[in-house]
C-alpha positions as CSV (number, residue, x, y, z in Angstrom):
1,X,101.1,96.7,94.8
2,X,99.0,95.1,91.8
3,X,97.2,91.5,92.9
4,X,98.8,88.9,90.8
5,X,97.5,85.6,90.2
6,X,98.5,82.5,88.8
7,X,97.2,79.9,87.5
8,X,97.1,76.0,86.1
9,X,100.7,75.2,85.8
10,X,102.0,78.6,87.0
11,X,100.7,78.3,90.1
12,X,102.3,74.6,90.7
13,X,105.7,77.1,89.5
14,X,105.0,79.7,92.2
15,X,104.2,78.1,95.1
16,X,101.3,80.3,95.9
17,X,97.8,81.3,94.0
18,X,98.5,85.0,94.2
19,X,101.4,87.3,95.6
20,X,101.7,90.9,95.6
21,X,104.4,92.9,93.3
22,X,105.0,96.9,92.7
23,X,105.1,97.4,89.1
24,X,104.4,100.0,87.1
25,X,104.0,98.1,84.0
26,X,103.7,94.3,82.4
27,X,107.2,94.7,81.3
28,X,108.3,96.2,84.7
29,X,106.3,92.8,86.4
30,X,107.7,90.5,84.3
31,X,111.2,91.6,85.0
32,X,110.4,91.4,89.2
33,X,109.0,88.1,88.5
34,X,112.8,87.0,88.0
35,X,113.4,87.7,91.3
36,X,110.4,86.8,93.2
37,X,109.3,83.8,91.2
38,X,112.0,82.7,89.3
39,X,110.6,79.3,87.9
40,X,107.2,81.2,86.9
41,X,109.6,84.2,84.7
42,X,111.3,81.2,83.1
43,X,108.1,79.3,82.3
44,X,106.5,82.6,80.3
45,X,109.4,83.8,78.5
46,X,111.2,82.4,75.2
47,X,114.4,83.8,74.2
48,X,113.6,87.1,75.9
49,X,110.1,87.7,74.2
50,X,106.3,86.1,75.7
51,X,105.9,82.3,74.9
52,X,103.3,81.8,72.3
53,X,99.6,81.2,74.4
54,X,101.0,82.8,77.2
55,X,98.2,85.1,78.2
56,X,97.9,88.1,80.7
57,X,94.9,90.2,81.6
58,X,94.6,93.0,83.3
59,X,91.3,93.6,85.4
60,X,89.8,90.8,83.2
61,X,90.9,92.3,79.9
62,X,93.9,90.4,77.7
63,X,96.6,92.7,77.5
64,X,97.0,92.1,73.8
65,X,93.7,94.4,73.5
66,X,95.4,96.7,75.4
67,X,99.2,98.0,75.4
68,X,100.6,94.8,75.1
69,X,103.7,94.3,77.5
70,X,103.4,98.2,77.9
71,X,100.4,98.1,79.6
72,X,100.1,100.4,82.5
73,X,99.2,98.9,86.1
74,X,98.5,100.3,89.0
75,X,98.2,99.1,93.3
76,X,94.3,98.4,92.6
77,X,94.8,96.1,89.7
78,X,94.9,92.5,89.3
79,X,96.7,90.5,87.0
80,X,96.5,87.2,85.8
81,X,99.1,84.8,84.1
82,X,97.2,81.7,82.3
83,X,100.0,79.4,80.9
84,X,98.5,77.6,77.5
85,X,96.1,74.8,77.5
86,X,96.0,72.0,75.6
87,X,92.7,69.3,75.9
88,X,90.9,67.5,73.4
């Protein structure tokens, strides 16, 4: 099971810093976070598709470098959600 962590506002939304969850994919995590942390899924998604600023890595790499929502994971990776950040 891939590490996942969240963060700033997404971790307030989860409940917890990190959790655990078998996925074989982005897509395929996303679509378990419905289930296991319901309030984080709706907090990322717009209409179905990735909120704008929304960003995920993968082992320290942004996903939109890599496959995108495609991109593969595996039990040794982690994953991070960062929500957008506004300051000033």
């Amino acid at each position: 099971m891939a590490l996942v962590r969240f963060y700033a506002e997404l971790r307030q939304r989860a409940r917890e810093k990190e959790a655990r969850i078998d996925a074989e994919s982005i897509s395929a995590l996303i679509d378990r976070l419905f289930y296991t942390h319901r309030d984080v899924y709706e907090a990322i998604l717009e209409e179905g598709a990735l909120r704008p600023y929304v960003r995920i890595f993968v082992n320290g790499r942004d996903i939109t470098f890599l496959s995108g929502l495609s991109t593969p994971i595996g039990p040794d990776d982690e994953v991070a959600f960062f929500p957008p950040v506004a300051g000033g």
